[in-house]
N, C-alpha and C positions, 0 to 999 in steps of 0.2 A: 897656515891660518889655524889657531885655537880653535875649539868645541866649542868655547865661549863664541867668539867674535861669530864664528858661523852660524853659531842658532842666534844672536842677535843681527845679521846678513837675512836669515831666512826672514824672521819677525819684519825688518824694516824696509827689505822690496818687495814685501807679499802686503798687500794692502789687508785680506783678511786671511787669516793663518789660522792653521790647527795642527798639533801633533797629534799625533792618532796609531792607534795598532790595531792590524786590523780583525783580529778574534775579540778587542775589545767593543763589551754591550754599551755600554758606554758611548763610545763611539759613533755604534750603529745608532743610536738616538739620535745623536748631531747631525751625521750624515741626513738623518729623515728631517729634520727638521731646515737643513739648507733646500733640500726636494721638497720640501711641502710650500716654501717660501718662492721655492726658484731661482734662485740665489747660487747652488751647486758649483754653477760655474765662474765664479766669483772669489770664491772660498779655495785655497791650495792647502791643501793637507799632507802632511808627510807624514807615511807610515813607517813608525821606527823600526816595526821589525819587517820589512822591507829592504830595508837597506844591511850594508856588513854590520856587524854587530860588534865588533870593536868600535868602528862610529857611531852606530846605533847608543850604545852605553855612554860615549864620551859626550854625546850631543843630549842624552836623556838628563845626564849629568846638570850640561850646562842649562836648559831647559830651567832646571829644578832651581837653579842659583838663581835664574834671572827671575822666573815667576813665584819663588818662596814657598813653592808646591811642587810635591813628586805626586804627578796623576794626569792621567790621560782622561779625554780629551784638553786639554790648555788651549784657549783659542784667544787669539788677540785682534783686535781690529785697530787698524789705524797704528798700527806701531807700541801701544797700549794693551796692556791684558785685562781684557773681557771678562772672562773664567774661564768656565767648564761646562759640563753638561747640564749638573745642577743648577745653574744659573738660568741658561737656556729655559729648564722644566719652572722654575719661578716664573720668567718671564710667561711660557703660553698659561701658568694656572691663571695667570692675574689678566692676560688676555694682552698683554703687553709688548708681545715680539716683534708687532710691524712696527710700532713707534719706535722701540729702539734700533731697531736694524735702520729705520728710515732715519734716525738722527745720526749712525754710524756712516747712512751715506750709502747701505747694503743692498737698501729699498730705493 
């Protein structure tokens, strides 16, 4: 199987996904914000540097091909890409993360 096909395999059995590493702050933001929602366990996150690092790279790779971004965290819901953390931090300024999570289906 391709790096591709596999990180589009991971994206579309995982209803909500995130790639993640886990010294990334970045990250740590997401991770708090699926705990602060409750959500945590709903959300499967693969941590790249986690795993071997020749897959780690070829999957980080394809990752970047399919979302048109090289950055952690990349989260997709629903087979679709979401964002990032940035997105996330939009959403709580605007006070807006239940509704979208509840329109994702998350809530």
């Amino acid at each position: 199987m391709s790096p591709k096909t596999k990180a589009l395999e991971y994206i579309s059995s995982n209803k909500y996904f995130m790639i993640s590493k886990s010294w990334c702050p970045d990250c740590h933001y997401a991770e708090a914000i699926w705990k602060k929602y409750g959500v945590t366990d709903k959300v499967t996150i693969l941590e790249l540097d986690k795993i071997d690092p020749k897959e780690a790279e070829a999957l980080e790779k394809a990752f970047t091909e399919i979302s048109g971004r090289k950055w952690v965290p990349t989260i997709w819901f629903n087979g679709e890409r979401f964002g990032t953390e940035q997105d996330l931090k939009k959403l709580e300024s605007l006070d807006q993360t239940e509704e979208e999570f509840k329109k994702a289906g998350l809530l």
